[in-house]
PDB file of N, CA, C and O in Angstrom:
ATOM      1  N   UNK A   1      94.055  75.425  80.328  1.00  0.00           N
ATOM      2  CA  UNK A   1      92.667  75.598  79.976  1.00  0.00           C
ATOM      3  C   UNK A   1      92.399  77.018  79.487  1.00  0.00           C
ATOM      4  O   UNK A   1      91.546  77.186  78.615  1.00  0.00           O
ATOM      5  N   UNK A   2      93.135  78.140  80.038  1.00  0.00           N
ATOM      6  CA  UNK A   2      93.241  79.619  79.492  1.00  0.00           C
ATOM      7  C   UNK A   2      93.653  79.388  78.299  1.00  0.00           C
ATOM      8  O   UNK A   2      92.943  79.760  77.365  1.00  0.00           O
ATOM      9  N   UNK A   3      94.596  78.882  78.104  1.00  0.00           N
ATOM     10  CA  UNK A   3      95.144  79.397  76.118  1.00  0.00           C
ATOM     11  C   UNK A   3      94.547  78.319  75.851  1.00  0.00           C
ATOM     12  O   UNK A   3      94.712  78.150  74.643  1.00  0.00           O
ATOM     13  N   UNK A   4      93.841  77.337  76.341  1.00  0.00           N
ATOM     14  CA  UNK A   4      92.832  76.485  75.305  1.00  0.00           C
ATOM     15  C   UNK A   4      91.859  77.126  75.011  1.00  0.00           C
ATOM     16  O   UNK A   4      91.627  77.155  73.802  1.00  0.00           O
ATOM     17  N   UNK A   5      90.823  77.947  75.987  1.00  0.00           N
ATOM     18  CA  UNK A   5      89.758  78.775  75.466  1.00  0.00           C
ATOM     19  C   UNK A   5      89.901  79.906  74.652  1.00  0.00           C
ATOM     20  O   UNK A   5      89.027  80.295  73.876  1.00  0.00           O
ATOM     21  N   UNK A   6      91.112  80.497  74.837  1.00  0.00           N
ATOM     22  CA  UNK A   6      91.439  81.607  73.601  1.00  0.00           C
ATOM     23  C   UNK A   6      92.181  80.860  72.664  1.00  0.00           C
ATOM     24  O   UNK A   6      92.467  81.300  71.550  1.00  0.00           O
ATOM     25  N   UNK A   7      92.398  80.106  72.942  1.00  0.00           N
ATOM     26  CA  UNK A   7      92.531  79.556  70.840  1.00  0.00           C
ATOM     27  C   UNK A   7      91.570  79.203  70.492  1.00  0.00           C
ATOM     28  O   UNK A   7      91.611  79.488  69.295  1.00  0.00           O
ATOM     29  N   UNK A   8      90.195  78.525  70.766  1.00  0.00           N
ATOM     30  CA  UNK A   8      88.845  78.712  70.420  1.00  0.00           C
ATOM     31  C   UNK A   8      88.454  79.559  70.073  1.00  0.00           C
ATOM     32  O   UNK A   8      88.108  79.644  68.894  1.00  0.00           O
ATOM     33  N   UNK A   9      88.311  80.728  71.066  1.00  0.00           N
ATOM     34  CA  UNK A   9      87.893  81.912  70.451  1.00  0.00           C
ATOM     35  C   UNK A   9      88.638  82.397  69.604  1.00  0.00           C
ATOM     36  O   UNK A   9      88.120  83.478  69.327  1.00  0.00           O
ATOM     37  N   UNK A  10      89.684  82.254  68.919  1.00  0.00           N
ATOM     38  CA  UNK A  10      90.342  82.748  68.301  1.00  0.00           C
ATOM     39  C   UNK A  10      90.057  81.871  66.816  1.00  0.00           C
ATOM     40  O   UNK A  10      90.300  82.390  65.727  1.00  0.00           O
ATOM     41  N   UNK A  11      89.665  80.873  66.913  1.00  0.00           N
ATOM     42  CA  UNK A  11      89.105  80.148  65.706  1.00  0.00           C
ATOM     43  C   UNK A  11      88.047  80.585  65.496  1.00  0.00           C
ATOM     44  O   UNK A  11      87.738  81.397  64.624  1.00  0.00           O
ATOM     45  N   UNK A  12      87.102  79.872  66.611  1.00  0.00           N
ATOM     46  CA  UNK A  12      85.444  81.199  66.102  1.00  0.00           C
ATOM     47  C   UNK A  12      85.714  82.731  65.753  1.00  0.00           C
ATOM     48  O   UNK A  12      84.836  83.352  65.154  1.00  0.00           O
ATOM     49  N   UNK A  13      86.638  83.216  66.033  1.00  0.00           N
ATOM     50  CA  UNK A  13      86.451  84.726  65.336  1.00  0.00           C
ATOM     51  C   UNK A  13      86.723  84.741  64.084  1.00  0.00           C
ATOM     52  O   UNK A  13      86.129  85.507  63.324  1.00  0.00           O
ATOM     53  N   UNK A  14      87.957  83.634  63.538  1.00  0.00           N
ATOM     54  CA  UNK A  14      88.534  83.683  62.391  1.00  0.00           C
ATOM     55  C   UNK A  14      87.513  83.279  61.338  1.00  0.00           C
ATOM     56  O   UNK A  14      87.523  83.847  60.246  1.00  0.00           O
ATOM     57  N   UNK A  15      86.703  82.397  61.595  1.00  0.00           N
ATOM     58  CA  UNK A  15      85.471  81.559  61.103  1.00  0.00           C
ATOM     59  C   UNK A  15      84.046  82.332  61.404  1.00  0.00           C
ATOM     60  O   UNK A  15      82.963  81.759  61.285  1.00  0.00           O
ATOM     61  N   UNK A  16      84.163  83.453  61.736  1.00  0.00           N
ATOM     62  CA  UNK A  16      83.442  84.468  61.391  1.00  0.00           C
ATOM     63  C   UNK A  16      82.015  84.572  62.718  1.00  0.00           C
ATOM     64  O   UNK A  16      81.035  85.316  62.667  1.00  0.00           O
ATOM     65  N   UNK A  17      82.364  83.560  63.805  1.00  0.00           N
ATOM     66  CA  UNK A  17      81.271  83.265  64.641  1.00  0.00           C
ATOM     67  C   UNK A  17      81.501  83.936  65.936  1.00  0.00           C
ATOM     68  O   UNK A  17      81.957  83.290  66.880  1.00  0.00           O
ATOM     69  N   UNK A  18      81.175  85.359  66.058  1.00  0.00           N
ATOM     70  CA  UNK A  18      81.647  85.995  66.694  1.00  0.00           C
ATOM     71  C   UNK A  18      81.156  85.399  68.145  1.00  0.00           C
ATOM     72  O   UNK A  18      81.899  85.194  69.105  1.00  0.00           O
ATOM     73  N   UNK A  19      79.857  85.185  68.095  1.00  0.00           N
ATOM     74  CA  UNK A  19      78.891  84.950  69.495  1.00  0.00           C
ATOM     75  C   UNK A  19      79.770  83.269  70.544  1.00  0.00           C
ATOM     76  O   UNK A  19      79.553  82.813  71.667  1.00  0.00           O
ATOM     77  N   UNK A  20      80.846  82.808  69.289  1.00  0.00           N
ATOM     78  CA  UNK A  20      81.137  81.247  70.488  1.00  0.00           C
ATOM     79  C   UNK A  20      82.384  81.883  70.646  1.00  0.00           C
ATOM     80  O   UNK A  20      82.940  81.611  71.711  1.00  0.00           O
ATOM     81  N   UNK A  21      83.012  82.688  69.858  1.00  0.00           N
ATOM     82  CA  UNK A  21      84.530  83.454  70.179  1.00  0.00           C
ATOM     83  C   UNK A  21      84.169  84.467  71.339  1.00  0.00           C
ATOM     84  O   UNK A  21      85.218  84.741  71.921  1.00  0.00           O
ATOM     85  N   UNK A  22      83.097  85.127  71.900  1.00  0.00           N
ATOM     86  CA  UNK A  22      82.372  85.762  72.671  1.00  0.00           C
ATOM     87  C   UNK A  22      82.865  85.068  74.122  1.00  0.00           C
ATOM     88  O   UNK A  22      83.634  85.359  75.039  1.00  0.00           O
ATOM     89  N   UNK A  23      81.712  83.686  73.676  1.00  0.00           N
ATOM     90  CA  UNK A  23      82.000  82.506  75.179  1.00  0.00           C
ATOM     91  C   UNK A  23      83.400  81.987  75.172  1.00  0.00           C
ATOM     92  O   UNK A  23      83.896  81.938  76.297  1.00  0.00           O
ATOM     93  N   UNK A  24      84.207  81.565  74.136  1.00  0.00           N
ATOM     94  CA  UNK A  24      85.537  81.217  74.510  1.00  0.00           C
ATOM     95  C   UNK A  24      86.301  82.333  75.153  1.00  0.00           C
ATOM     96  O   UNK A  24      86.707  82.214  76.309  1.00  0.00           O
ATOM     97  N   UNK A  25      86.514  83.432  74.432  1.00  0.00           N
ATOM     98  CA  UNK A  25      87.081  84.480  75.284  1.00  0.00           C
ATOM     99  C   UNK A  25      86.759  84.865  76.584  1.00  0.00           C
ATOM    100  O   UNK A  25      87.563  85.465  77.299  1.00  0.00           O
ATOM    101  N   UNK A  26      85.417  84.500  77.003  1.00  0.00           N
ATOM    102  CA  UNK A  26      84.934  85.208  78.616  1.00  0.00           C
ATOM    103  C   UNK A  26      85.296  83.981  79.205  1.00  0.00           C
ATOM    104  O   UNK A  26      85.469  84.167  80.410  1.00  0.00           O
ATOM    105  N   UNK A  27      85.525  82.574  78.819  1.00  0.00           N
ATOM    106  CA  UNK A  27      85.931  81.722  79.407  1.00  0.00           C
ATOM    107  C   UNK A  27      86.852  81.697  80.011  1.00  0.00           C
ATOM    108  O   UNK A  27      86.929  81.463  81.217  1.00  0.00           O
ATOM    109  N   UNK A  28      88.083  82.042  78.946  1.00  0.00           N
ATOM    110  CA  UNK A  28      89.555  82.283  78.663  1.00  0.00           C
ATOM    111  C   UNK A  28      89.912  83.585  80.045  1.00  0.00           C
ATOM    112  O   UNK A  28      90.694  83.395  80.977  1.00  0.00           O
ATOM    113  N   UNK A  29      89.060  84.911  79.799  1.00  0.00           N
ATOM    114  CA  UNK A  29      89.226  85.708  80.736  1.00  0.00           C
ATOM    115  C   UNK A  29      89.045  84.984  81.779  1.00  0.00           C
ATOM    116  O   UNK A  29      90.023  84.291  82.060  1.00  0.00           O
ATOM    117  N   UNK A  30      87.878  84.857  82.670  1.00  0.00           N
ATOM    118  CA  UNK A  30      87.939  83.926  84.164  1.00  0.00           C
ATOM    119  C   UNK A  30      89.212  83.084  84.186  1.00  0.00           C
ATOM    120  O   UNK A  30      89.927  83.178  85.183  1.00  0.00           O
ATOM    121  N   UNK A  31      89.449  82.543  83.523  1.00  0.00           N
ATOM    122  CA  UNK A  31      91.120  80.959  83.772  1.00  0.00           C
ATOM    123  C   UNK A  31      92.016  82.220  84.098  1.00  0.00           C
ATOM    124  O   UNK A  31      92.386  82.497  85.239  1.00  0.00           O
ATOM    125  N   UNK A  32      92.282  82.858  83.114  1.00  0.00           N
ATOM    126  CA  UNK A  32      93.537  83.808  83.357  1.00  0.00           C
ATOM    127  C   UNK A  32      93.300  84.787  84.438  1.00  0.00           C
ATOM    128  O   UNK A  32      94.431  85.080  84.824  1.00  0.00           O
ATOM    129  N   UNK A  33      92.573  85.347  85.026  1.00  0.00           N
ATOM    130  CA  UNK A  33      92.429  85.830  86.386  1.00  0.00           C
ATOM    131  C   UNK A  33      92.605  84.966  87.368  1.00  0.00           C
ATOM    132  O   UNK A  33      93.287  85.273  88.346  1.00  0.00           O
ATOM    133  N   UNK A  34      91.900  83.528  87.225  1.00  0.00           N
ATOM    134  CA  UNK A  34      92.461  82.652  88.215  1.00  0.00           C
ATOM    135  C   UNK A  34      93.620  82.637  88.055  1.00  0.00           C
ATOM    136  O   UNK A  34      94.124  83.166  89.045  1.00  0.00           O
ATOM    137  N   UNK A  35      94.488  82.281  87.253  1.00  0.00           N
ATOM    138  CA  UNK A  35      96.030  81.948  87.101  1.00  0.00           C
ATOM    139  C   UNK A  35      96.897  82.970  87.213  1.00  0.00           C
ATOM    140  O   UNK A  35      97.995  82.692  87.696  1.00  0.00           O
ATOM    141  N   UNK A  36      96.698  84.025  86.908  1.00  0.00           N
ATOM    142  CA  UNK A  36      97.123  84.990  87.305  1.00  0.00           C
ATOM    143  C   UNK A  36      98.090  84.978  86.173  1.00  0.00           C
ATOM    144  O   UNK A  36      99.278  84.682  86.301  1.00  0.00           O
ATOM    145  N   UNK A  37      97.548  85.299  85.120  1.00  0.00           N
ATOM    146  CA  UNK A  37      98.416  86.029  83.976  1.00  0.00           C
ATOM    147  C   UNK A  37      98.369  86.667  83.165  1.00  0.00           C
ATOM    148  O   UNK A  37      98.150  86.219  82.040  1.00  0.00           O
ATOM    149  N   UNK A  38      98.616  88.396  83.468  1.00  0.00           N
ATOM    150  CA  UNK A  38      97.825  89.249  83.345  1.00  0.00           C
ATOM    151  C   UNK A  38      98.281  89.666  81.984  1.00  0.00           C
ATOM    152  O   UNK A  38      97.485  90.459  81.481  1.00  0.00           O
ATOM    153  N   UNK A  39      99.376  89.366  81.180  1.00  0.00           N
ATOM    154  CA  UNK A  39      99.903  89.987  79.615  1.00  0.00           C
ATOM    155  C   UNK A  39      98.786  88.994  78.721  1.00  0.00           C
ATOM    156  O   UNK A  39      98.145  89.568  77.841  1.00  0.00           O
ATOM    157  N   UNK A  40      98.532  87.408  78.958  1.00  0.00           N
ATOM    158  CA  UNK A  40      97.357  86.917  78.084  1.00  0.00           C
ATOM    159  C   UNK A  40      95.968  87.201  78.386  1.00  0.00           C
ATOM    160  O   UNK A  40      94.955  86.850  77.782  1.00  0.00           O
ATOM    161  N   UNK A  41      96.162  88.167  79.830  1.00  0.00           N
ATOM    162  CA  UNK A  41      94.841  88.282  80.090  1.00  0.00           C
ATOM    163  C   UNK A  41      94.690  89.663  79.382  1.00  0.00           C
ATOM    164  O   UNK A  41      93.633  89.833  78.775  1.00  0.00           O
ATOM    165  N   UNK A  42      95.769  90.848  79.381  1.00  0.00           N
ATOM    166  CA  UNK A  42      95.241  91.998  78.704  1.00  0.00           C
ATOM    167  C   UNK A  42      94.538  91.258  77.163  1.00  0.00           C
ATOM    168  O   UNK A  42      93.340  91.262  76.882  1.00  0.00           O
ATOM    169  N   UNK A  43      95.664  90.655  76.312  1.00  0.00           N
ATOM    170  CA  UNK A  43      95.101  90.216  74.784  1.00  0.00           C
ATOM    171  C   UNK A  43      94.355  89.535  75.131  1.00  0.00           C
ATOM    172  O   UNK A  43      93.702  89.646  74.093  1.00  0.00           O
ATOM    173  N   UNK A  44      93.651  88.695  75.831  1.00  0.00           N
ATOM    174  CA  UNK A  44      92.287  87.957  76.009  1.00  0.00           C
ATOM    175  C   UNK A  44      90.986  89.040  75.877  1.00  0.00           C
ATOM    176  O   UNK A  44      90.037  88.934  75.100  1.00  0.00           O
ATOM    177  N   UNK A  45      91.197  89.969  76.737  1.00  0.00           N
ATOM    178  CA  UNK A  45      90.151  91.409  77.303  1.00  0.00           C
ATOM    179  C   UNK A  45      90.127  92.171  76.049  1.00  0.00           C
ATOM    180  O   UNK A  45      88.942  92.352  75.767  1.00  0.00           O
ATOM    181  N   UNK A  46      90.951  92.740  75.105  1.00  0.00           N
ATOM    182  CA  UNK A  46      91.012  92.762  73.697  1.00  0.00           C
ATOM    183  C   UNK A  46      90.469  92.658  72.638  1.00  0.00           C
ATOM    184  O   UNK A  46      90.111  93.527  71.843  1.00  0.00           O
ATOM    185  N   UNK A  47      90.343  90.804  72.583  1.00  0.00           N
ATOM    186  CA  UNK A  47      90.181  89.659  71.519  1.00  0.00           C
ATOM    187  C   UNK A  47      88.097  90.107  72.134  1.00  0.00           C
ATOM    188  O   UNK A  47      87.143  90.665  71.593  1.00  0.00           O
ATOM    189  N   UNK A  48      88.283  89.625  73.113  1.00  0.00           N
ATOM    190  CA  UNK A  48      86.335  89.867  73.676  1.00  0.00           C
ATOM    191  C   UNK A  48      86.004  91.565  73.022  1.00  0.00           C
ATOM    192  O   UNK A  48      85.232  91.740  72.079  1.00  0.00           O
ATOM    193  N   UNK A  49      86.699  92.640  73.683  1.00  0.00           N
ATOM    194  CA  UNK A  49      86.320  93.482  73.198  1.00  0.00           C
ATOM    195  C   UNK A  49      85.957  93.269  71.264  1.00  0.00           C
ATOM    196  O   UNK A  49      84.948  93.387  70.568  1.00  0.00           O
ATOM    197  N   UNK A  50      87.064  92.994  71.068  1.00  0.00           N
ATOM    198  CA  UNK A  50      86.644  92.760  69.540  1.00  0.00           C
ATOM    199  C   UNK A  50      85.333  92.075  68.912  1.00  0.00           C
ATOM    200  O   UNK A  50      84.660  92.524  67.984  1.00  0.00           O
ATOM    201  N   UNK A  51      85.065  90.555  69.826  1.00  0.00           N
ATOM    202  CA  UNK A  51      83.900  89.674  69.432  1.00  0.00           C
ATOM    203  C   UNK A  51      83.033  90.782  69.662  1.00  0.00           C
ATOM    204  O   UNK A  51      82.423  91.248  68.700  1.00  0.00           O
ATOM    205  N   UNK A  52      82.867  91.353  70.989  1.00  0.00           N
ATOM    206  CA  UNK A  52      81.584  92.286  71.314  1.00  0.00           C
ATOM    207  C   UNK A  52      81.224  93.474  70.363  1.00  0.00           C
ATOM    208  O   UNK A  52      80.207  94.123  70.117  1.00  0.00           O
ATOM    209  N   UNK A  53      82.391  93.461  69.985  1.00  0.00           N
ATOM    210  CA  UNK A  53      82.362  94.781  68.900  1.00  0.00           C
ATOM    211  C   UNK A  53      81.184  94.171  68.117  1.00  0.00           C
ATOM    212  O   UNK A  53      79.984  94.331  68.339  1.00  0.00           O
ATOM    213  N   UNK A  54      81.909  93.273  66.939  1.00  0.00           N
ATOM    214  CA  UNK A  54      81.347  92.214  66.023  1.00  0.00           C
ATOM    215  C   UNK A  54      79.966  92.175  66.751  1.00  0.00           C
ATOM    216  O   UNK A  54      79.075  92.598  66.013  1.00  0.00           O
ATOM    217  N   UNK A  55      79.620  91.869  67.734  1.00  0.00           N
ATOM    218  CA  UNK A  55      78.167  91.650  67.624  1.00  0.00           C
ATOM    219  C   UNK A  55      76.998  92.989  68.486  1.00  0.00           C
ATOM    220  O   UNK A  55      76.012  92.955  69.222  1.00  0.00           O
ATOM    221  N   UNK A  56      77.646  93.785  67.997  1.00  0.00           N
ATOM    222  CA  UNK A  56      77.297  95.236  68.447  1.00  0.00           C
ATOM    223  C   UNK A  56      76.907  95.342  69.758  1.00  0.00           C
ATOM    224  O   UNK A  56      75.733  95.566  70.050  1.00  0.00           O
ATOM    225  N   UNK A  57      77.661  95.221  70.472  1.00  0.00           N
ATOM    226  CA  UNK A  57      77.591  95.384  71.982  1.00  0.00           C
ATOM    227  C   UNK A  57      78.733  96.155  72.150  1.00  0.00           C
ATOM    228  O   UNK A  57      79.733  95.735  72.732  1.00  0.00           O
ATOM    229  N   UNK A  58      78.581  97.819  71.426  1.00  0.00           N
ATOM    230  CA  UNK A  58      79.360  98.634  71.897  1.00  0.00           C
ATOM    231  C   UNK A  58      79.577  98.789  73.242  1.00  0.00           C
ATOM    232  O   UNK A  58      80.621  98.410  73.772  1.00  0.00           O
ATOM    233  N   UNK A  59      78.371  99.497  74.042  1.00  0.00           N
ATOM    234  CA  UNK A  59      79.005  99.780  75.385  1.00  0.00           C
ATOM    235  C   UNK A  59      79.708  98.347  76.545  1.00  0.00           C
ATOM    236  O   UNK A  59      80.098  98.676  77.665  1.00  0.00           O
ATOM    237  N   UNK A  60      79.781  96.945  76.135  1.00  0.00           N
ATOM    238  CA  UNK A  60      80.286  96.069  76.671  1.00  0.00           C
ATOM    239  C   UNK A  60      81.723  96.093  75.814  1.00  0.00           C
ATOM    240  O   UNK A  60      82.709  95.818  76.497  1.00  0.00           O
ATOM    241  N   UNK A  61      81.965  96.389  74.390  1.00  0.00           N
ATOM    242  CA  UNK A  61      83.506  96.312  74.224  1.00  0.00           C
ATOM    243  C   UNK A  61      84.258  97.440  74.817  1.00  0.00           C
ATOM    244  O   UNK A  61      85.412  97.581  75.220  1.00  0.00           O
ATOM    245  N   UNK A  62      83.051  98.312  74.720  1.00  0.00           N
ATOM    246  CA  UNK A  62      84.229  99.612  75.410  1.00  0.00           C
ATOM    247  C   UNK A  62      84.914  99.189  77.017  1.00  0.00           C
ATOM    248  O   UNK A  62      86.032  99.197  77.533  1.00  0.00           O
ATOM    249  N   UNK A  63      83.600  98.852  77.398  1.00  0.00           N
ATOM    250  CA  UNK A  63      84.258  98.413  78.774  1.00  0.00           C
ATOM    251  C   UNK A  63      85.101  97.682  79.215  1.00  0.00           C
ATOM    252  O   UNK A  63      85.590  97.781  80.340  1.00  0.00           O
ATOM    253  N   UNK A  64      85.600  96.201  77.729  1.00  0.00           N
ATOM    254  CA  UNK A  64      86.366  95.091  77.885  1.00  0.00           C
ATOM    255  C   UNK A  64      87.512  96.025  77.515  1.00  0.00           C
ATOM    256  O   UNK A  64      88.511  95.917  78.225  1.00  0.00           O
ATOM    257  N   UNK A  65      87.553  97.005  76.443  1.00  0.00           N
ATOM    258  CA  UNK A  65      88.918  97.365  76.124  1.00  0.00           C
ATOM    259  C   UNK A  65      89.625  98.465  77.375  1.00  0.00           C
ATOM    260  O   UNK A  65      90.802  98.644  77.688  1.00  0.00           O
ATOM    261  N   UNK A  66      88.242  99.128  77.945  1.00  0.00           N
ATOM    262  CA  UNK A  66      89.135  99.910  79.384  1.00  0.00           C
ATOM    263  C   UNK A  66      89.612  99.126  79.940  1.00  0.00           C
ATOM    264  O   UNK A  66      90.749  99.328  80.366  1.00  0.00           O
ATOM    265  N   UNK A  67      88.911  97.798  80.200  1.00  0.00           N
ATOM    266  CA  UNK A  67      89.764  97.024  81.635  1.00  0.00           C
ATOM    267  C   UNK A  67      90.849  96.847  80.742  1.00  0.00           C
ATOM    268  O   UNK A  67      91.771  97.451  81.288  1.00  0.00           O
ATOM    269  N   UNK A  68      91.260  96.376  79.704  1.00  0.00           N
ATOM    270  CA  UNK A  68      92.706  95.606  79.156  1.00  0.00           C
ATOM    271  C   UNK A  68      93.541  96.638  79.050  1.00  0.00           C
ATOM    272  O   UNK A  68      94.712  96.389  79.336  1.00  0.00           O
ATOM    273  N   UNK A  69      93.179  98.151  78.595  1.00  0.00           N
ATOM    274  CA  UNK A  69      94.498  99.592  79.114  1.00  0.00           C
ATOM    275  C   UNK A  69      94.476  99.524  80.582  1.00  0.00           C
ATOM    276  O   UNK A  69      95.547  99.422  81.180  1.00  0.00           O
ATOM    277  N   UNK A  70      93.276  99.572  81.272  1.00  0.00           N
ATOM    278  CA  UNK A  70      93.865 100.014  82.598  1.00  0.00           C
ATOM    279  C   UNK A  70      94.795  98.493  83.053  1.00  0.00           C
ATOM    280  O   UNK A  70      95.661  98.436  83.926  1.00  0.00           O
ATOM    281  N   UNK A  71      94.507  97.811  82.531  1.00  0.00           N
ATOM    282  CA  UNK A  71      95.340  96.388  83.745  1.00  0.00           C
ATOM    283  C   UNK A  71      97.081  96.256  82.775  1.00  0.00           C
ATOM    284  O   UNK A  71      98.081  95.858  83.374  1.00  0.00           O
ATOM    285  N   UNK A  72      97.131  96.695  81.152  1.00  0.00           N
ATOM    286  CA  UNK A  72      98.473  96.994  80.748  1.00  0.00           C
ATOM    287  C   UNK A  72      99.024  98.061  81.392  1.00  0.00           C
ATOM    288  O   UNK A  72     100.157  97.807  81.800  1.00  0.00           O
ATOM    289  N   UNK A  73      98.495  99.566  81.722  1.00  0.00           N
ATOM    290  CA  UNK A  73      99.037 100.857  82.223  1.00  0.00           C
ATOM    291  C   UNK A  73      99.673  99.718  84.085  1.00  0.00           C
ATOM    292  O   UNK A  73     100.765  99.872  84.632  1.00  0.00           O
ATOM    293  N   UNK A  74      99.068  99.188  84.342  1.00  0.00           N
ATOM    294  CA  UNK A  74      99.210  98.443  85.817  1.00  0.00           C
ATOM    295  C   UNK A  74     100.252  97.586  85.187  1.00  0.00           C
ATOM    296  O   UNK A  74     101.102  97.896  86.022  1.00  0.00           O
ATOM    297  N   UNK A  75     100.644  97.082  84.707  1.00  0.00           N
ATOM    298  CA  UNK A  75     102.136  96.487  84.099  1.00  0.00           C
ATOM    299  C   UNK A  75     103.387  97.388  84.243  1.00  0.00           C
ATOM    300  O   UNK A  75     104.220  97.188  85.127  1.00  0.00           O
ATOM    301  N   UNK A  76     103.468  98.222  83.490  1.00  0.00           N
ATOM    302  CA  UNK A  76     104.266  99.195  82.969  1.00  0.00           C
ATOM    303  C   UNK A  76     105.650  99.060  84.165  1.00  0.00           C
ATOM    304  O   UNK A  76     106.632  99.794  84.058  1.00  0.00           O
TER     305      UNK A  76
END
């Protein structure tokens, strides 16, 4: 159900609809915290930062793209 909601969002972004690539991606984030898989969850946290970008919600992408460095630097 995680890489089903980010391939959604990953279509709505491609198709230019940032606001349902928005909800697929925050979807996508929650599954992958449940599941616990944190390399599709950094590019999930990413892909949102990006939609949020797109729909000018700077200070919410900044915040999606800190969590996705700080939880890759927590990989390493």
């Amino acid at each position: 159900q995680a890489a089903a909601s980010s391939a959604a969002g990953w279509v709505a972004a491609a198709s230019g609809d940032a606001d349902l690539a928005r909800r697929h991606f925050e979807d996508a984030v929650d599954r992958f915290l449940r599941c616990g898989a944190p390399f599709e969850l950094v590019k999930t946290r990413v892909a949102l930062a990006r939609a949020l970008g797109s729909l000018e919600r700077v200070a919410d992408a900044a915040a999606e793209a800190r969590r996705a460095l700080d939880l890759l630097s927590e990989l390493k």
